[in-house]
N, C-alpha and C positions, 0 to 999 in steps of 0.2 A: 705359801699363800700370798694373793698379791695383796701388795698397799692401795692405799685409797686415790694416793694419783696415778696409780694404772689403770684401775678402778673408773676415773673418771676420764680420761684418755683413751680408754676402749670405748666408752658411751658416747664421746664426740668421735673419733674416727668411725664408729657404726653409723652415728647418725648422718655421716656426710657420702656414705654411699650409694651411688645414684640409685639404685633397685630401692631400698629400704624408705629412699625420697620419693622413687614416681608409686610405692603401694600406701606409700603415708603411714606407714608405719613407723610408731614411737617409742624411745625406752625411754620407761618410766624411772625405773631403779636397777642397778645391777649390784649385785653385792658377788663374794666369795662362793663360784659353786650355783649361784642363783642371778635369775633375769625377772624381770615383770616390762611387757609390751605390752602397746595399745593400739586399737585402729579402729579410726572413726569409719562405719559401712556407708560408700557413698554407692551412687549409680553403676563407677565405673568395677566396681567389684564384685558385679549381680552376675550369675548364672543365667541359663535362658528359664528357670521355675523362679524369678527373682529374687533367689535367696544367697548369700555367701558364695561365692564359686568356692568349690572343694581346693583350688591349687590358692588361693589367700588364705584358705586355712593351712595348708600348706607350709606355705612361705612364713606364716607366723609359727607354725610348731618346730619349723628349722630354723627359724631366726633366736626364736626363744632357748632354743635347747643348743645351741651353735656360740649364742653370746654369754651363757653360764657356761659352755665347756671352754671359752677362752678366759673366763674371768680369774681364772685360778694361775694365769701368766704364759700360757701358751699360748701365743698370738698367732702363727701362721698351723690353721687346722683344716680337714676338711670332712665334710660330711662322706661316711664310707657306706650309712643304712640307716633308711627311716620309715617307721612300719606306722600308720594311722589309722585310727577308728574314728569314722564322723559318727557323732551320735544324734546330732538334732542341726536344723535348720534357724536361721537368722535372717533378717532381712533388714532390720536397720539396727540404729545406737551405736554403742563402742562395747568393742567385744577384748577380752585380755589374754593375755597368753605368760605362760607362766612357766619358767625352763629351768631343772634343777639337775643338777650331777648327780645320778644313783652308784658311779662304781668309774674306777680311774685306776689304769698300769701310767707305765711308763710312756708307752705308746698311743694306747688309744683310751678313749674319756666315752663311756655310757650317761648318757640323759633320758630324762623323761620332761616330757609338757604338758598342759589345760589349755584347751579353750575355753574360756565364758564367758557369759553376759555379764552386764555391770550387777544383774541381783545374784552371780552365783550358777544359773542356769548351766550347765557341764554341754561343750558344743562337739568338742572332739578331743582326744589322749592321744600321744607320741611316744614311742622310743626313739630312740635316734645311736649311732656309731660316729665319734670323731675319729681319723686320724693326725696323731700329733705330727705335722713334719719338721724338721730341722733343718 
């Protein structure tokens, strides 16, 4: 399990990378196993039905599910399979994302995520496959 200055060293080196900057994507908290992101919906994240484009939902349910499968001290991972359900449409606020470890080998690390609104409102679910590399 990792300590809390990996812990905190994962959530600044995530935050300073350029992708996770130009979508304005934030972590909030990372713990052991578990992530919570946020992203405030602006203009540049509208589909052409002005709502969420399906790949910011995306990018949050592998961000979320990508930064709990390294929280536990595997830092060089990579995404190997991510299966989505959008379930509803957004078009402004801050929506979260939420990324939790359901099952880990040696090798590879299974997650799952949420999307929702700030009152709870369920936007989309994720499975996801890490592999661990060395």
């Amino acid at each position: 399990m990792a300590d809390k200055q990996y812990l905190q060293e994962l959530k600044e080196y995530f935050s300073d990378v350029p992708f996770w900057k130009h979508t304005g994507c934030v972590i909030e908290s990372v713990e052991a196993g578990t992530s919570l992101l946020s992203l405030t919906v602006a203009p540049e994240h509208m589909n052409g039905n002005m709502t969420l484009h399906g790949g910011v939902y995306a990018t949050l349910l592998d961000n979320a599910m990508g930064l709990a499968a390294r929280s536990e001290g595997d830092m060089k991972q990579a995404t190997t399979n991510m299966n989505i359900h959008y379930l509803a449409a957004v078009g402004e606020g801050k929506v979260y994302a939420r990324g939790r470890i359901v099952h880990r080998t040696k090798r590879t690390i299974t997650t799952e995520a949420r999307v929702e609104t700030e009152d709870g409102t369920l936007l989309a679910v994720a499975t996801g496959s890490f592999r661990v590399l060395k």
